[in-house]
Jmol script that loads the backbone (N, CA, C; Angstrom):
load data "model"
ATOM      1  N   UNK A   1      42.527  91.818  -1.286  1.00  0.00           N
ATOM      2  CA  UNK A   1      43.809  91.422  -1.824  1.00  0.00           C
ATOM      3  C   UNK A   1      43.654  90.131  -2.649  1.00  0.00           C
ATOM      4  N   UNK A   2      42.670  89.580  -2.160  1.00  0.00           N
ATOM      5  CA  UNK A   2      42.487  88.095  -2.808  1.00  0.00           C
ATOM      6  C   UNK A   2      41.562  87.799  -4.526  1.00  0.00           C
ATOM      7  N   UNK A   3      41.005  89.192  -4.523  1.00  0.00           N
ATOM      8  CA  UNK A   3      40.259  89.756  -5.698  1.00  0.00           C
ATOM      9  C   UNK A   3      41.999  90.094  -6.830  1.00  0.00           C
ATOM     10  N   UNK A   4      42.607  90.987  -6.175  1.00  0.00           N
ATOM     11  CA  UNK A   4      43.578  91.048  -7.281  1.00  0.00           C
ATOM     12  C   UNK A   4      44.448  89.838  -7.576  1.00  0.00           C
ATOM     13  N   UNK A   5      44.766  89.231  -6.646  1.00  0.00           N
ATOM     14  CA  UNK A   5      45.173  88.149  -6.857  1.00  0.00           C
ATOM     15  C   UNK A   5      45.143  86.990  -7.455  1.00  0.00           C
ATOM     16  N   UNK A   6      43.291  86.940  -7.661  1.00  0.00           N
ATOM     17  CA  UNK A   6      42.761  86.205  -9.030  1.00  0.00           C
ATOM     18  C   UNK A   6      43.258  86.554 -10.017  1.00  0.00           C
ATOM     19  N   UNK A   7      42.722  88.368  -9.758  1.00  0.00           N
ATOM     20  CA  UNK A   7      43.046  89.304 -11.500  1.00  0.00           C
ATOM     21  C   UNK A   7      44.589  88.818 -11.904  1.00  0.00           C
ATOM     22  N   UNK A   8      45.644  88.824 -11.299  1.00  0.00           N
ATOM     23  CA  UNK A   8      47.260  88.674 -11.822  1.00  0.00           C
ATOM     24  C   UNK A   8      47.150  87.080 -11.898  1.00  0.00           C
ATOM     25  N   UNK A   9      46.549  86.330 -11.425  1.00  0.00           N
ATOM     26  CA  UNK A   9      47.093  84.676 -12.469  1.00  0.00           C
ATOM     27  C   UNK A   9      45.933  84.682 -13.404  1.00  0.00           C
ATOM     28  N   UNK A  10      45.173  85.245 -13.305  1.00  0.00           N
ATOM     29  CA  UNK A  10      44.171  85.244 -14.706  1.00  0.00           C
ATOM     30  C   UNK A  10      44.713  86.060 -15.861  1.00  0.00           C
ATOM     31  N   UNK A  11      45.410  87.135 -15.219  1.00  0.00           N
ATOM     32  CA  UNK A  11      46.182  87.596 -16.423  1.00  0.00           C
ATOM     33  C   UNK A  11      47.641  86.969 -16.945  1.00  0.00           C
ATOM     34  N   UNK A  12      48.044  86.166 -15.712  1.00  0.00           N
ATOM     35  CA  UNK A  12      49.113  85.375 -16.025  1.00  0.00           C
ATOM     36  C   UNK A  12      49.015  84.306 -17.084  1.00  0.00           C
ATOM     37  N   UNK A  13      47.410  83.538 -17.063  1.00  0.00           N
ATOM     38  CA  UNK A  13      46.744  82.369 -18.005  1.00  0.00           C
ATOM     39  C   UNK A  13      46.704  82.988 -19.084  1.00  0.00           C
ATOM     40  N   UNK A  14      46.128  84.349 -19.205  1.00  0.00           N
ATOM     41  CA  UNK A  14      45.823  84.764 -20.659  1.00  0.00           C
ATOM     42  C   UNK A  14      47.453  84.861 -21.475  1.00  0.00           C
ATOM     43  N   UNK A  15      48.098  85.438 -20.716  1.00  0.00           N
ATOM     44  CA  UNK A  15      49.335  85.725 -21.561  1.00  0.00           C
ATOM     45  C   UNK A  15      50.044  84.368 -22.074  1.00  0.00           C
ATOM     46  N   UNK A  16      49.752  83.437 -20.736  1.00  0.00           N
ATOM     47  CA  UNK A  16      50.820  82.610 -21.199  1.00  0.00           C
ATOM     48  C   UNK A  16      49.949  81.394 -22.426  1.00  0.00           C
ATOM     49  N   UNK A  17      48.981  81.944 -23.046  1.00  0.00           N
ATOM     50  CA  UNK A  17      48.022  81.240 -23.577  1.00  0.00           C
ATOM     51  C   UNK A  17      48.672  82.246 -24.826  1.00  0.00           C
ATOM     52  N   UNK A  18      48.540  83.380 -24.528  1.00  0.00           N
ATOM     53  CA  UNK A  18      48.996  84.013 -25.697  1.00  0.00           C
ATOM     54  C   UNK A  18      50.308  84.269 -26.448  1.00  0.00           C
ATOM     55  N   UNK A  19      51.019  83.209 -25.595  1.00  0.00           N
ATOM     56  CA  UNK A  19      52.072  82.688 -26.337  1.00  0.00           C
ATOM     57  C   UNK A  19      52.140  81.649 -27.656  1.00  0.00           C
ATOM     58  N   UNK A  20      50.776  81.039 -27.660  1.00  0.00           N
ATOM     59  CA  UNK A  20      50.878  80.478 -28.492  1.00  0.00           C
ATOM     60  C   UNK A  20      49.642  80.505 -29.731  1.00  0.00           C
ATOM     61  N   UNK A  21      48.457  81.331 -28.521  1.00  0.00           N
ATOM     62  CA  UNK A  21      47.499  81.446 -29.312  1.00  0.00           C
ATOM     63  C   UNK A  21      47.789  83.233 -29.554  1.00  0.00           C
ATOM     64  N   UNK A  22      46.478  83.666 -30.852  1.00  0.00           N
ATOM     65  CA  UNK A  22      46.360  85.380 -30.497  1.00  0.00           C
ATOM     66  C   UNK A  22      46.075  85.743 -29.414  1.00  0.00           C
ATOM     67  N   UNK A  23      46.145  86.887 -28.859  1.00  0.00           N
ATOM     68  CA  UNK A  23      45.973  87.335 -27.472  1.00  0.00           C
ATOM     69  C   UNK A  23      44.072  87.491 -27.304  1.00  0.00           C
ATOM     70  N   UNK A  24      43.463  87.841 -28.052  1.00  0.00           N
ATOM     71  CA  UNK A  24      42.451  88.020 -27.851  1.00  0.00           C
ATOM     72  C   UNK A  24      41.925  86.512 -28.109  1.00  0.00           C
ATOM     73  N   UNK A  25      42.517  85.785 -28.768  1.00  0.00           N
ATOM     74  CA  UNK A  25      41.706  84.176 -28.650  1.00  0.00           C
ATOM     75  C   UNK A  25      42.034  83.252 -27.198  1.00  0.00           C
ATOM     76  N   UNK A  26      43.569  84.132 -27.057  1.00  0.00           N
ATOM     77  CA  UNK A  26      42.970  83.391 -25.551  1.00  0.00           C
ATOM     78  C   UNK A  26      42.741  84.177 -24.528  1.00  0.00           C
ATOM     79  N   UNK A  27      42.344  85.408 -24.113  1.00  0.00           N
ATOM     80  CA  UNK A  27      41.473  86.436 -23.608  1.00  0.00           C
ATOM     81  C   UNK A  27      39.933  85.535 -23.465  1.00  0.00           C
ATOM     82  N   UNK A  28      39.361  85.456 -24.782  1.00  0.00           N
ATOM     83  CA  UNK A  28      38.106  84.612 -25.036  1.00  0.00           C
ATOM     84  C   UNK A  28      38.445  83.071 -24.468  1.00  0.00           C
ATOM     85  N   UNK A  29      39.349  82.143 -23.938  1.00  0.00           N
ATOM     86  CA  UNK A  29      39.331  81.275 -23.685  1.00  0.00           C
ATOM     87  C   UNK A  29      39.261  80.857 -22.454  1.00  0.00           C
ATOM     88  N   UNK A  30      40.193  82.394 -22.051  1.00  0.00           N
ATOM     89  CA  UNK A  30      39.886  82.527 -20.071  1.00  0.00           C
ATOM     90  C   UNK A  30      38.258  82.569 -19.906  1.00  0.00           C
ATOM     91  N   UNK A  31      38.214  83.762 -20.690  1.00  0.00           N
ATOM     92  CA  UNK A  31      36.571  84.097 -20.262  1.00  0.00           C
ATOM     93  C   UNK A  31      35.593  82.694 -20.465  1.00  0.00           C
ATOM     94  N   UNK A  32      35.483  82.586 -21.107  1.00  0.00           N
ATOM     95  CA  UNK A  32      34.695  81.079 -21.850  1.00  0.00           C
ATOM     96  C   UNK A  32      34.355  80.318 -20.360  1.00  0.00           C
ATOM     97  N   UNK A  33      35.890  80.013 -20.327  1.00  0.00           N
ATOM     98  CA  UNK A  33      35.953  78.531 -19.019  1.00  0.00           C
ATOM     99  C   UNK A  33      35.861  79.540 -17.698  1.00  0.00           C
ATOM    100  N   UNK A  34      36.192  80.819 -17.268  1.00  0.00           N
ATOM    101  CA  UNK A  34      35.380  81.254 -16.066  1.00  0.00           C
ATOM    102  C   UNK A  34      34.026  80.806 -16.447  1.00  0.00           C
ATOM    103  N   UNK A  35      33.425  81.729 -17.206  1.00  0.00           N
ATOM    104  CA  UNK A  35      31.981  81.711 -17.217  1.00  0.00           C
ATOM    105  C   UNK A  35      31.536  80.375 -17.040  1.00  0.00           C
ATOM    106  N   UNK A  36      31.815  78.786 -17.582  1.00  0.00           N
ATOM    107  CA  UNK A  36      31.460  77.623 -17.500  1.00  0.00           C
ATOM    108  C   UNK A  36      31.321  77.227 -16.155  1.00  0.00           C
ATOM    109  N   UNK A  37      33.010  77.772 -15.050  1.00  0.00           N
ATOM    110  CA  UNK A  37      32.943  77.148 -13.993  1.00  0.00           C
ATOM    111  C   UNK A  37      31.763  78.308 -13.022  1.00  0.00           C
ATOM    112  N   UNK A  38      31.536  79.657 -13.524  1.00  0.00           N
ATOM    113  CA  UNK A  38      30.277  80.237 -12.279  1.00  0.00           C
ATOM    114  C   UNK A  38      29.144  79.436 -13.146  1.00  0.00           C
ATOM    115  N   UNK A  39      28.782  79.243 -14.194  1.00  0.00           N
ATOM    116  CA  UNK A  39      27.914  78.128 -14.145  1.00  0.00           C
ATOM    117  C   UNK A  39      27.761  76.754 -13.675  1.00  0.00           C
ATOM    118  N   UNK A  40      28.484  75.993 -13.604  1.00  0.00           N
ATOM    119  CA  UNK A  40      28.445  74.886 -12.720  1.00  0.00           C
ATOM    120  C   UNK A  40      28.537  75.430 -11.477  1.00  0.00           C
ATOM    121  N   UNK A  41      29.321  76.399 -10.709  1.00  0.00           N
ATOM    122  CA  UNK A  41      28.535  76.447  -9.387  1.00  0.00           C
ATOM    123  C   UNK A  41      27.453  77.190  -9.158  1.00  0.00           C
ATOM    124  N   UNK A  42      26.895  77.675 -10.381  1.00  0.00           N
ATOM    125  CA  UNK A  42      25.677  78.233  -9.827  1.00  0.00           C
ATOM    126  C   UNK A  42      24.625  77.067 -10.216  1.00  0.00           C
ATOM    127  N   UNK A  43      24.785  75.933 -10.460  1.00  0.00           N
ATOM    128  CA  UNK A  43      23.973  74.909 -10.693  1.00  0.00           C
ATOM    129  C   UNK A  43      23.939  73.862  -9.360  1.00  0.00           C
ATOM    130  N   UNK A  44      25.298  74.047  -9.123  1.00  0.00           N
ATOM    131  CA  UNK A  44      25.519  73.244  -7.637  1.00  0.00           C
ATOM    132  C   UNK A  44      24.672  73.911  -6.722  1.00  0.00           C
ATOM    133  N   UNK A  45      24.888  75.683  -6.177  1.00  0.00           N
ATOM    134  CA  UNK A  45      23.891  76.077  -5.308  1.00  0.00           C
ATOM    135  C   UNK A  45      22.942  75.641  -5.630  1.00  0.00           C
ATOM    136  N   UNK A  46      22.810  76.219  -6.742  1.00  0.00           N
ATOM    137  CA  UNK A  46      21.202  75.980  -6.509  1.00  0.00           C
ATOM    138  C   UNK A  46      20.241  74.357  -6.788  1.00  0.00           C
ATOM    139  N   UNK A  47      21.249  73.272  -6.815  1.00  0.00           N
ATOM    140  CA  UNK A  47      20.877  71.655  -6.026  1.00  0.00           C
ATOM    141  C   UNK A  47      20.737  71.909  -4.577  1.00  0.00           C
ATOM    142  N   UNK A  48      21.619  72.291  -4.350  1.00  0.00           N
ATOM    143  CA  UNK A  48      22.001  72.543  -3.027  1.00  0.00           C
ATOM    144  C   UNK A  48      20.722  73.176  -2.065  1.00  0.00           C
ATOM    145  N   UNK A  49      20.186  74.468  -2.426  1.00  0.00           N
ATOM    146  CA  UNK A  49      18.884  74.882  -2.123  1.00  0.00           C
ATOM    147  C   UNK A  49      17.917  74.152  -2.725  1.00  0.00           C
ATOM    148  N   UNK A  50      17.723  73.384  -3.474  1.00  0.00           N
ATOM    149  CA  UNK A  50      16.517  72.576  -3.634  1.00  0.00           C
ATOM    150  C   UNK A  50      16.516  71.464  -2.433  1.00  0.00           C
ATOM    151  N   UNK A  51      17.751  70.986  -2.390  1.00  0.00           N
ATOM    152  CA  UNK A  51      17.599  70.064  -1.132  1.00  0.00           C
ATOM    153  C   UNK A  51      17.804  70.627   0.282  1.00  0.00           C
ATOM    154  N   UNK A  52      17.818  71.491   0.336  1.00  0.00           N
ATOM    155  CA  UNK A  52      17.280  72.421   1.874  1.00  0.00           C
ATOM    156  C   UNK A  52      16.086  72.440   2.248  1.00  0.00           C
ATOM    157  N   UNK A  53      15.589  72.673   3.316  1.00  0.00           N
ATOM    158  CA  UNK A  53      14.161  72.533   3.762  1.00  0.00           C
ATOM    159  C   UNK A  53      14.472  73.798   4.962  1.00  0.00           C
ATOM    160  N   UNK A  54      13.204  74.551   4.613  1.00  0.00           N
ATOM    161  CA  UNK A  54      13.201  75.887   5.141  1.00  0.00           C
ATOM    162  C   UNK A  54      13.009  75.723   6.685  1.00  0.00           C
ATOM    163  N   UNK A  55      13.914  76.414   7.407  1.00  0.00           N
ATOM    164  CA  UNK A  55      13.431  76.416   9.045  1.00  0.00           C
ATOM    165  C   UNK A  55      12.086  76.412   9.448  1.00  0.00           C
ATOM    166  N   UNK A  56      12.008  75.444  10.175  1.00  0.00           N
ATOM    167  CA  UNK A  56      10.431  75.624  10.720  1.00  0.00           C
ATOM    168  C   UNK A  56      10.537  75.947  12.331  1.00  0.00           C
ATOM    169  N   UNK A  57       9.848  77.591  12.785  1.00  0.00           N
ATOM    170  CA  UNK A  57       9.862  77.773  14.124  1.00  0.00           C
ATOM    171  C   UNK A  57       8.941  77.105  14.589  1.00  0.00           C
ATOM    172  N   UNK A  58       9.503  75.538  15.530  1.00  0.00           N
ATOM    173  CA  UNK A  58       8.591  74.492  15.916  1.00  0.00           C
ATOM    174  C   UNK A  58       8.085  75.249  17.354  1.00  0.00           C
ATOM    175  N   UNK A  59       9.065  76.072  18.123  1.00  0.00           N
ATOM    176  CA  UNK A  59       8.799  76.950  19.009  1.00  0.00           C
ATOM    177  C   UNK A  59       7.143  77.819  19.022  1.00  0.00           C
ATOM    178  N   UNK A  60       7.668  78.502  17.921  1.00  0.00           N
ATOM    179  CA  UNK A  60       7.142  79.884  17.879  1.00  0.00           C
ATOM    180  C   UNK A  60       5.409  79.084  16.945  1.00  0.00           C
ATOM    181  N   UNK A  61       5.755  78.518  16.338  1.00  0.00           N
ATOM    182  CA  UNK A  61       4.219  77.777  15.830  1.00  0.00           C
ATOM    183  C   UNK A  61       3.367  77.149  16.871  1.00  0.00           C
ATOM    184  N   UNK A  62       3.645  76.583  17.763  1.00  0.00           N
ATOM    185  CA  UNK A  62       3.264  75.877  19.152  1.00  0.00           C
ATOM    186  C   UNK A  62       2.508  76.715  19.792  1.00  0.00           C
ATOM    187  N   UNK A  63       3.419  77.957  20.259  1.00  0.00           N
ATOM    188  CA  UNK A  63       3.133  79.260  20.918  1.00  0.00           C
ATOM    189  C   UNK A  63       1.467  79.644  20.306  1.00  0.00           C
ATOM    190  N   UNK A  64       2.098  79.646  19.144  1.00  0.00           N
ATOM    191  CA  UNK A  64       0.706  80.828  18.878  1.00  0.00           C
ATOM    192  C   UNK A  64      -0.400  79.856  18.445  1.00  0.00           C
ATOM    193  N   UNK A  65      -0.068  78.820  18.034  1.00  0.00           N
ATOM    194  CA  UNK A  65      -1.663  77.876  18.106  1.00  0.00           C
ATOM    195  C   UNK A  65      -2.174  77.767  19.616  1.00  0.00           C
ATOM    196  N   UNK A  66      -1.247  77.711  20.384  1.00  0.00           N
ATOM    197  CA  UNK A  66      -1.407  77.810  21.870  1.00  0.00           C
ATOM    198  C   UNK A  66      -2.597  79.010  21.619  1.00  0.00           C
ATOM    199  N   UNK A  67      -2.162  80.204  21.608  1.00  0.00           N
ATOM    200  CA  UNK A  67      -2.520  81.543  22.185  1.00  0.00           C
ATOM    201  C   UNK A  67      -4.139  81.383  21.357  1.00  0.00           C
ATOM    202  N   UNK A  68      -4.117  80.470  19.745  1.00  0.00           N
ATOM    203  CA  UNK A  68      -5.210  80.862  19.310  1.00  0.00           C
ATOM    204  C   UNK A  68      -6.462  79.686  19.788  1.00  0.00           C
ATOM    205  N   UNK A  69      -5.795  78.858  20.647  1.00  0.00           N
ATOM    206  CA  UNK A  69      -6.755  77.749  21.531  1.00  0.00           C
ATOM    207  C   UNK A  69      -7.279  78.981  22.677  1.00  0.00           C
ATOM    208  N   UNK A  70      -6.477  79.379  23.858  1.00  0.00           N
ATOM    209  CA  UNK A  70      -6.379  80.290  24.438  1.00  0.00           C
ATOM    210  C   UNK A  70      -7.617  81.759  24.265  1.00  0.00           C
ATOM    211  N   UNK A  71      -7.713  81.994  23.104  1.00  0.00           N
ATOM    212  CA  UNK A  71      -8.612  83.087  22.581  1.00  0.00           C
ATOM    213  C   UNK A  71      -9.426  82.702  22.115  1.00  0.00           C
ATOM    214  N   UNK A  72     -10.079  81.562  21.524  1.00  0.00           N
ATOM    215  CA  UNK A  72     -10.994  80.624  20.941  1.00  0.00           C
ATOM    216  C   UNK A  72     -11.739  80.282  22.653  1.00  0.00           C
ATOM    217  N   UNK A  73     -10.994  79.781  23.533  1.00  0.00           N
ATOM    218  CA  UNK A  73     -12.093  79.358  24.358  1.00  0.00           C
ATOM    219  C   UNK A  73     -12.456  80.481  25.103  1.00  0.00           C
ATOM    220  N   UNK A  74     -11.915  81.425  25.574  1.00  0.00           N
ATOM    221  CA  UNK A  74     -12.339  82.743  25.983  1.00  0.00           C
ATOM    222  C   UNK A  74     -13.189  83.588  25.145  1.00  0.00           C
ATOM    223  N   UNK A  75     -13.810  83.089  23.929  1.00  0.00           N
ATOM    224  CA  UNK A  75     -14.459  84.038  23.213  1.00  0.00           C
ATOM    225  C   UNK A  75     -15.986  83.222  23.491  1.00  0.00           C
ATOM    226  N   UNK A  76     -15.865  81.756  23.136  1.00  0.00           N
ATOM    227  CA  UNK A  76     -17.100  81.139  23.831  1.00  0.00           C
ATOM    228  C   UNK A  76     -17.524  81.267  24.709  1.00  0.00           C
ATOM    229  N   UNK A  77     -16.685  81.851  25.998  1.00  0.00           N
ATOM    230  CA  UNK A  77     -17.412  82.057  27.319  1.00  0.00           C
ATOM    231  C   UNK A  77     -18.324  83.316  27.374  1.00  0.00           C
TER     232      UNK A  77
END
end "model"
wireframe off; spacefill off
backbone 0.3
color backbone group
């Protein structure tokens, strides 16, 4: 519901744009400034994932250096 709900004030902007401009110049003016603002947030994510740092299983890394101490000295014997 929230998808059409964009669609009817986006079509509400174009018209009422096209009150003063041609309809297709401001058609192109909606579009323009969407497209600008999914570019700025697709510039924000992806700051955003540059400054993330990937999970590290401090658990599960422990474990298995464990297991490969574990199999290392049992192979010398």
């Amino acid at each position: 519901m929230a998808f059409y709900g964009t669609g009817c004030l986006l079509a509400a902007a174009i018209i009422a744009l096209a009150g003063v401009l041609r309809p297709w110049l401001a058609a192109l003016i909606i579009g323009a400034a969407l497209f600008a603002a999914a570019g700025i947030a697709a510039l924000a994510g992806k700051s955003q994932l540059k400054k993330a740092t990937p999970p590290v299983p401090s658990r599960a890394s422990e474990s298995v250096k464990a297991d490969v101490e574990q199999i290392k000295e049992s192979a010398h014997r």
